[in-house]
Phi, psi and omega in degrees: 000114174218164199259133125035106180299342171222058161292137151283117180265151164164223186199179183233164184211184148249119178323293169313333179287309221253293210314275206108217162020056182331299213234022182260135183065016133111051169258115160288193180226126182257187197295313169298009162313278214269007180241139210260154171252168191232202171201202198287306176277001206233134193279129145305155176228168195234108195220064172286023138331303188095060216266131179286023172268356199230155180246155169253112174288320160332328187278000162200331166056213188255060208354025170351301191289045190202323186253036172240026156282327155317285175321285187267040197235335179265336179280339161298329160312311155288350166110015157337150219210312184221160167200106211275162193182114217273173199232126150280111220297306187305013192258310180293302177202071162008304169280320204114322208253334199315182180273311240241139133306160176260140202290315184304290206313279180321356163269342169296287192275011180263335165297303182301306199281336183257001163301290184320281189337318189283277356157003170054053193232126184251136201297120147282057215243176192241146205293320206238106148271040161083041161210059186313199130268159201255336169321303206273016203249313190273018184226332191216006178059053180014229213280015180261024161225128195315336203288333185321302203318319194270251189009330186246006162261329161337292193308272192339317196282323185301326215236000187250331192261298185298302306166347203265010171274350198226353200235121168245332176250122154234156151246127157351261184232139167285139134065013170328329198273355173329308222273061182216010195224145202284305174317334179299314186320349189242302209302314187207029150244337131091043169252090189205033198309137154118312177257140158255138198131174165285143171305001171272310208262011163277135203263163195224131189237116199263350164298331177309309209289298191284328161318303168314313179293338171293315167314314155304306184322280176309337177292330190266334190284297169326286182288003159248342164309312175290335184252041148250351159287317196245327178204076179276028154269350164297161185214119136329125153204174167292168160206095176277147195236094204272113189242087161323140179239156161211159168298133180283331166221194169261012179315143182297317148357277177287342172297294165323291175278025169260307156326296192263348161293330156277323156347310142260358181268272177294322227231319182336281205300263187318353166287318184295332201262301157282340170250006177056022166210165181279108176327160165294313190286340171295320189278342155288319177296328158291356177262300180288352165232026186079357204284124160262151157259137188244128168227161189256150160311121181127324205294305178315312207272306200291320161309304204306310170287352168198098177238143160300146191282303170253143182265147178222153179227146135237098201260144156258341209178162182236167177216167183231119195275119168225141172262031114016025205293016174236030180283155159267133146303167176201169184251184179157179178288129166105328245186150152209193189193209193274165188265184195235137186273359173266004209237118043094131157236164183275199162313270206281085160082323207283084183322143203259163194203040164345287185295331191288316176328283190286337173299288193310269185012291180282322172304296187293306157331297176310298164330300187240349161066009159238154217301151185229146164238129155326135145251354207222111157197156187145156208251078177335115161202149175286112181294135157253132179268142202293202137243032145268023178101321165246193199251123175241117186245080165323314170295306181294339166318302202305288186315314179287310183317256209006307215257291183311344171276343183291315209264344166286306184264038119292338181293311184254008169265013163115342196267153196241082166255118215269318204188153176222129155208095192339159157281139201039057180290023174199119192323119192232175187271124185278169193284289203303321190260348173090358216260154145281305149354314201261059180289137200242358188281122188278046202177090162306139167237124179274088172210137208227147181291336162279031162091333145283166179123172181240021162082323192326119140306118128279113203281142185258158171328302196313275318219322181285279154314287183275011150284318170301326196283324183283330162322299187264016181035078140080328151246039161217097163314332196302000000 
C-alpha cells in the first residue's frame, strides 16, 4: 500500500471551535457567539443576550489567537504538509456590511498564513465555516435573502486580494449539504432571525432552508468564476458533510429509500457545485415537498460557469436507512439514522465505519473523476490523563490506522486522493455539543468545560504515531 508522492498530510481546525478572542481587534460577533454550551444529553442554546447564567464556549475556545505560533510550530513537528482552516468572516467585516474590511483581522491571518509558510505548511482554508455574522442573521434571516450573495463576494474579494501570496487552496462553505437538513437551519443556512432558546425546540422550515441553500449555491459559483478569472492560480472546492448510507435490509423498500436519501443528502450539493446544474432528482423532490426555488435570470448559467476543481468531504460514520419505525436509532454528524448491528461506537455514539470509509470514496471518484481530500476525520473521546500524567490514547491510533488503511486501498482501487486532514488535531470545542470533554486532538489542550485550565499543550500517543505515519507516507501504521 502505498500513498501518492506528494499526498498532503495535516489536520483541521474551525476558527470558531479554536481562536477564541471573541470581541478582540474589533471582531464582530457571530453565530457561534450567541451559542451555548451544551453536553451529550443536554441541547446547546441560542442567547444573545450573552446572559451570564450561560457559558459561551467560542468566547475563548482554546485560544488560537494568542497560541498558534505555538500550535503550529507543533504541527509542523509532526510533519504537517497542510493545515486546513477557517477565516472568521466577522475578523474581516463585523456586521457583514462595512464598505471597508478591518485591518487588525486581515493582520491576523496574514500572520497565521506566513506562520504556516515558514513552517513549510501550506494553508487550506475554507472561506465560510458555520461563522455567519450574527448582524446578518438579525437583519435578512441569513442566507435566505439574496442580498447575503454580494456580502460574501465583498468579503471573498477582500481576502482573496489580501492573501492571494500566501494561500492556494480554498473552500467555499463548509459541510454545504447541512442546509439540506433540519440541523443546517442554526449551523449554515443560519435562518433563525428572531430565536432564542434551546436547539431542540428551533423549528425548521425547509422551503426557508433550500431558498437559502441557493443563495449559497450562486455565492459559491461566483466566487470560484472570479478567482478562475482573476487568480488561476488558485484551486477551488467543495466541502460535503459525507452520511454514508446503506440499506438496512434487503428488501426493495429500504433500497429505494436509501436511494432518494443520498440523493439529497450526499449528492444534491456536489452535484450542483461539480457539475453545475440541479439534478433531476431534485426536482421531483421540490415537486413532492411544496418546495419552490425562486431563481433570478443567470443563475443557471452562473452554476454552469463556477463549478469547483476538486471535492473535500467529512466523514465519520455510516448510519443504515430502515423504513422500519421500529429499527433502533442512533446519532452521529450532522444527522442520525437506523443503527447497523455490525458496527462498533464512540463514547458519544458515533458508529466507527472503516471500510465504509474506502466505500464512500470509490463512490464520489466515481461520480466526478476529480481529485478529492479527506478534510474532516476523527475520533470524539474522553482523554483521561494516566499516572504519569499522559494521554495513551490507543483508541484513536487504532480508528486513524483503520481509516488510513481504507484510504491507501481506495487509492490502488483507482481514486485520486490528494489528502487527508483529521478533524481536530488539536483539541477544539465541539461543534454539536458545545464540550471541550468531548476530544479529538493528537495535541491536549488543558481548558476544561467548567471553565478552568491554563490553555497549556500537551502531546498524546496519537500525537507521536502519526508524526511516523506522515514520516513514511503512509507506511508505517505500527
Amino acid at each position: 500500500m502505498r500513498f501518492p508522492e506528494h499526498f498532503l498530510w495535516g489536520g483541521a481546525v474551525a476558527a470558531n471551535q479554536c481562536e477564541g478572542a471573541w470581541a478582540s481587534d474589533g471582531k464582530g460577533i457571530s453565530v457561534p457567539d450567541v451559542l451555548t454550551s451544551g453536553s451529550h444529553s443536554v441541547p446547546r442554546r441560542i442567547e444573545p443576550g450573552m446572559n451570564p447564567e450561560y457559558t459561551y464556549p467560542s468566547h475563548e475556545a482554546i485560544d488560537f489567537y494568542h497560541h498558534y505560533e505555538e500550535d503550529i510550530a507543533l504541527f509542523a513537528e509532526m510533519g504537517f504538509q497542510v493545515f486546513r482552516l477557517s477565516i472568521n468572516w466577522t475578523r474581516i467585516f463585523p456586521t457583514g456590511e462595512e464598505q471597508e474590511p478591518n485591518e487588525k483581522g486581515l493582520e491576523f491571518y496574514d500572520k497565521v498564513f506566513n506562520c504556516c509558510k515558514n513552517h513549510g505548511i501550506e494553508p487550506l482554508v475554507t472561506i465560510s465555516h458555520y461563522e455567519l455574522p450574527f448582524a446578518l442573521v438579525e437583519k435578512y434571516n441569513g442566507w435566505t435573502d439574496r442580498r447575503l450573495i454580494d456580502l460574501f463576494m465583498r468579503y471573498c474579494q477582500a481576502i482573496f486580494e489580501r492573501f492571494q501570496n500566501q494561500v492556494t487552496y480554498w473552500l467555499t462553505f463548509n459541510e454545504i449539504n447541512a442546509g439540506t437538513l433540519y440541523t443546517g437551519t442554526m449551523s449554515t443556512t443560519n435562518n433563525f432571525k428572531g430565536f432564542h432558546g434551546s436547539l431542540k425546540d428551533l423549528k425548521d422550515n425547509p422551503g426557508e432552508r433550500y431558498q437559502a441553500l441557493h443563495h449559497q449555491f450562486i455565492a459559491s459559483a461566483r466566487a470560484v468564476k472570479y478567482v478562475h478569472e482573476h487568480y488561476p492560480q488558485f484551486k477551488m472546492g467543495c466541502m460535503i458533510g459525507f452520511l454514508g448510507y446503506y440499506p438496512y435490509t434487503c428488501n426493495p423498500d429500504d433500497v429505494l429509500a436509501t436511494l432518494k436519501q443520498k440523493q439529497m443528502v450526499d449528492w444534491f450539493c456536489s452535484d450542483v457545485q461539480v457539475r453545475g446544474y440541479y439534478p433531476g432528482y431534485s426536482k421531483r423532490y421540490f415537486k413532492e415537498n411544496g418546495i419552490s426555488i425562486r431563481m433570478e435570470p443567470g443563475d443557471e448559467k452562473e452554476l454552469t460557469e463556477g463549478t469547483v476543481d476538486f471535492y473535500t468531504f467529512s466523514y465519520y460514520m455510516t448510519f443504515c436507512l430502515s423504513t422500519d419505525p421500529k429499527v433502533e436509532q442512533t446519532t452521529g454528524n450532522l444527522l442520525g439514522g437506523a443503527k447497523n448491528p455490525y458496527l462498533k461506537v464512540s463514547d458519544w455514539g458515533w458508529q466507527i465505519d472503516p471500510k465504509g470509509l474506502r466505500w464512500c470514496l470509490n463512490e464520489i471518484y466515481d461520480r466526478y473523476q476529480i481529485p478529492i481530500m479527506i478534510v474532516e476525520n476523527g475520533l470524539g473521546a474522553y482523554d483521561v490523563k494516566s499516572k504519569d500524567g499522559k494521554i495513551h490514547d490507543d483508541y484513536r491510533i487504532n480508528y486513524m490506522r483503520q481509516h488510513i488503511e481504507q484510504m491507501g486501498e481506495a487509492i490502488m482501487d483507482g481514486v485520486d486522493l490528494i489528502g487527508y486532514t483529521p478533524w481536530g488535531c488539536i483539541d477544539l470545542v465541539s461543534l454539536s455539543t458545545g464540550e471541550m470533554a468531548k476530544r479529538y486532538g493528537m495535541i491536549y489542550v488543558n481548558k476544561f468545560d467548567d471553565g478552568t485550565g491554563d490553555f497549556s499543550r500537551e502531546k498524546k500517543d496519537s500525537f507521536y504515531w502519526y508524526q511516523k505515519v506522515i514520516a513514511s507516507n503512509g507506511e508505517d501504521l505500527a
